[in-house]
N, C-alpha and C positions, 0 to 999 in steps of 0.2 A: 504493500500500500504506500500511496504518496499522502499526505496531508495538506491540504492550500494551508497558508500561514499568512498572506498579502498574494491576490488576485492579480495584482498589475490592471489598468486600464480597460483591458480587452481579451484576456487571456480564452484561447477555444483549443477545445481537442480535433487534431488533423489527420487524416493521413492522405492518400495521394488520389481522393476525390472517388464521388459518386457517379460512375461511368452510367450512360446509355437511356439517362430519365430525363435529357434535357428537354425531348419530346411532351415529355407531361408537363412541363415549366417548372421543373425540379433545376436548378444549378449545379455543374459537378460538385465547387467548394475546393475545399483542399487548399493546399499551401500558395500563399501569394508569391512565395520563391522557393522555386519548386528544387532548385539544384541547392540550394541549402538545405534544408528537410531531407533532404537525401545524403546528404555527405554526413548528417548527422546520423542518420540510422545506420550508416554503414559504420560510424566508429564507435556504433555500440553491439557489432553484429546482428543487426536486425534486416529482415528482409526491406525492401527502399520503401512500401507501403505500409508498413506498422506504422501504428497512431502515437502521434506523440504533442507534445503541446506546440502553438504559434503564441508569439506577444508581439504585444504593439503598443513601439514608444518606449515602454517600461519591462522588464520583466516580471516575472512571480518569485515567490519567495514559497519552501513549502520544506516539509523537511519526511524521512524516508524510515519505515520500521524494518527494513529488511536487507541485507546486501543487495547490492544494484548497480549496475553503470550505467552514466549517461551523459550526454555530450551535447554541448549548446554550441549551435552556428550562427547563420544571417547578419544582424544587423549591431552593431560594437555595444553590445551589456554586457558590462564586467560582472565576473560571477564572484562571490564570494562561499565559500565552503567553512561551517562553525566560524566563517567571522574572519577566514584566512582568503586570500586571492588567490584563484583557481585559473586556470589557460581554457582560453575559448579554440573549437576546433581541435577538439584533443578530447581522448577517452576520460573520465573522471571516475573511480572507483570510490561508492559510499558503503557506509555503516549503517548499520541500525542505530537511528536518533540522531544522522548527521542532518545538517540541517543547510539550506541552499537559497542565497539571495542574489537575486538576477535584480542588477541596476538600471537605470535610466541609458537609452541610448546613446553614442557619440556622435556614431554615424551609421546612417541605413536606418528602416522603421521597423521592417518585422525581424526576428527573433525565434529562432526553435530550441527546444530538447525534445532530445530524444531519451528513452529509457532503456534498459536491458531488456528482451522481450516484447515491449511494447504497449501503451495503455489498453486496458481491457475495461471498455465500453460497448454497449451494446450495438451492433451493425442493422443498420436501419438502411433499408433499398440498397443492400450489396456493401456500404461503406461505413466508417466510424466520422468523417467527419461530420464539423457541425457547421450548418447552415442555417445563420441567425434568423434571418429576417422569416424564414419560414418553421423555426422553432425543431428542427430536425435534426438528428447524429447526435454528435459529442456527448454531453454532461446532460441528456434532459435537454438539448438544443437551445443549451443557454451559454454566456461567457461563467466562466468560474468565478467562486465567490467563496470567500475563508470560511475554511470549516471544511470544504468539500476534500470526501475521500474516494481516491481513485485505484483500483488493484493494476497491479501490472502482472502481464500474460508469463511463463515460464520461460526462461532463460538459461544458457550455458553460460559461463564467466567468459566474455569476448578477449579478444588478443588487443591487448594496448595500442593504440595508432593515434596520431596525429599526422594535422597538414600541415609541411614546413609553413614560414612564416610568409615567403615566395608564394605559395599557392592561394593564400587566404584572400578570397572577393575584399575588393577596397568598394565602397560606396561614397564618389565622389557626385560633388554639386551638380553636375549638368550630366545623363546619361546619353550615350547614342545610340539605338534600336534601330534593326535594319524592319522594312515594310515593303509585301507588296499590294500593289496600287489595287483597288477594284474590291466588289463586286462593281463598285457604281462610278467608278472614276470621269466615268463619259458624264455624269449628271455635273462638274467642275468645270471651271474654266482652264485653259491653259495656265495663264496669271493663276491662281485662286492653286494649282496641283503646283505647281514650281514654288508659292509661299510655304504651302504647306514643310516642302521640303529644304527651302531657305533658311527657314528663321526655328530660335528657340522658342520652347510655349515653357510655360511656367505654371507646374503642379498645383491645383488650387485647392484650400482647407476643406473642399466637400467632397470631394472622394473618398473612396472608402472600397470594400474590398468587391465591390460590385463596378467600378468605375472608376477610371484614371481622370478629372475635369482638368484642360488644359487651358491658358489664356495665351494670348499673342495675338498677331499680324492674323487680320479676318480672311478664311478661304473664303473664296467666290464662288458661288453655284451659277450654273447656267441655264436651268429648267427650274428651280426651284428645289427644298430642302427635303421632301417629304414624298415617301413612296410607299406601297402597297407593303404592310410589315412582312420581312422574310425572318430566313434565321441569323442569329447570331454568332461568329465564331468568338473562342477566345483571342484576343488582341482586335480584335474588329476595331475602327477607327470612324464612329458615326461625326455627322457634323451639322448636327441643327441650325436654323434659321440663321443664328445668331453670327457663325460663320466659326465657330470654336470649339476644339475637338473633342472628343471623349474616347479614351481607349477603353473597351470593355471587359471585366478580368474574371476574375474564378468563379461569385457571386453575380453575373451578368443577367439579365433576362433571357428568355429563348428568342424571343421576336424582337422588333424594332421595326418603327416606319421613318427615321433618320435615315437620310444617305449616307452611304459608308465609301469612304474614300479610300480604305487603303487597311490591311491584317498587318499586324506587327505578329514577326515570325515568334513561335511560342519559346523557343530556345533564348530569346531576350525579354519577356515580358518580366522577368521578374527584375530585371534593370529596372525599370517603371517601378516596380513594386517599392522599393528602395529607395525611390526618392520622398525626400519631405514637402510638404507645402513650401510654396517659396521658389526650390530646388528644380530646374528648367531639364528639358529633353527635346534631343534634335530627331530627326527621321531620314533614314538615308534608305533610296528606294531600293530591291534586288529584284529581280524577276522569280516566276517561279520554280521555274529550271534549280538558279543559283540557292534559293532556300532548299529544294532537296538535297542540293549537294553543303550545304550548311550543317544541316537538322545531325545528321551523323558523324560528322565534326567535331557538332557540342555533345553528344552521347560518348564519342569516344575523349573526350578533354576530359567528361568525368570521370569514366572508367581511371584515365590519367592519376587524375586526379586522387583517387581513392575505389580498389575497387570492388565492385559488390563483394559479400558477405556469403562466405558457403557455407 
């Protein structure tokens, strides 16, 4: 069992999404950075989809009645272990009654651990995460709250790993996201697709895990902003009236009658994810040819990186 001790802000149980119900207007969920949540379960030996917690902003604070590993990635909160400084991206070996306080972020917004074996919460439509707005997965499909006791699934004691210091994601101020253009790029102007892709937009304090809200330099439609709703992919790039964008992310709706200018490839969404309010991103276009030859590039960088768990 874990114990909450301090929530953090936003704290939910993850793991790598609810596949195949987007149809019903279910959202997969799952990690807003998905190659973090993953490097962590791998340096707890856990399979890349065992549930483990996301924060945001802040971490939790909770402390452990049983031996455990587990290992915090994503976003710069410094962990303290009974009150000592601990390495982030690095396996952590507890005690029973050790106790674990995940700080305020430096840089980057979300934050995972992972555990040994993995939270054991109930699987709701195929998955463990939790999907707020519709009350689903996690903890009772709510954010956590002190007091709350979580069991963790069985485990073998994992082999110690860490990622050098070299390999560890930096999350700086301005991210760049490769995209390609389309479903609807013909509904743009030439001017209005070349801004798009000129100028930085700058993260705005309403987003949230459904929606990347961008500001900048206004795309220009050329028929008008509004189309017959289709579906939405993740990173989809709608662009209402207004002429300003919105990348759509893990919590997205299934439809949309915004024109969609342009997919941000899913191997960089969680760049996006990482940035703060304030905190700008550019868009560099690739065709679709160049993202299949991308997409397995980033799979094997993480392999690289760290590699699954046998």
């Amino acid at each position: 069992m874990i114990e909450i001790q301090a929530p953090g802000p936003r704290t939910t149980v993850q793991d790598l999404g609810r596949r195949g119900q987007l149809r019903y207007g279910i959202p997969p969920s799952g990690p807003m950075d998905e190659l973090a949540f993953i490097v962590a379960n791998r340096l707890v030996g856990n399979a890349d989809a065992a549930a483990g917690l996301e924060c945001v902003v802040a971490g939790a604070a909770f402390t452990v009645d049983a031996f455990c590993a587990i290992a915090v990635t994503g976003a710069d909160m410094p962990v303290r272990v009974n009150g000592a400084e601990a390495p982030r991206w690095s396996t952590l070996f507890l005690n029973p009654g050790d106790a674990v306080r995940i700080g305020t972020a430096r840089s980057g917004l979300y934050g995972y651990v992972a555990f040994s074996g993995g939270l054991d919460v109930p699987v709701k439509l195929g998955s463990r995460a939790t999907y707020l707005r519709g009350a689903l997965g996690g903890l009772d499909g709510r954010a956590l709250r002190k007091g709350d006791r979580i069991a963790l699934l069985p485990a073998r004691r994992p082999q110690p790993r860490a990622l050098g210091d070299e390999a560890i994601p930096r999350y700086p101020g301005e991210a760049r996201v490769r995209a390609v253009l389309g479903p609807q790029a013909d509904r743009f102007t030439a001017a209005g697709i070349a801004t798009f892709l000129a100028n930085a937009y700058t993260l705005q304090p309403q987003s949230d895990r459904m929606g990347a809200r961008l500001q900048g330099e206004r795309i220009e439609h050329v028929r008008g902003h509004d189309i017959v709703s289709d579906g939405i992919a993740l990173g989809s790039v709608q662009v209402p009236g207004d002429g300003q964008p919105i990348v759509l992310l893990v919590d997205r709706q299934s439809t949309g009658g915004y024109t969609k200018l342009a997919t941000v490839c899913s191997f960089d969404i969680g760049r996006i994810a990482q940035l703060r309010p304030g905190q700008t991103v550019r868009f560099e276009e690739v065709s679709v040819g160049r993202a299949h030859e991308l997409l397995p590039d980033a799979r094997r960088s993480l392999a690289g990186l760290l590699p699954a768990a046998t």
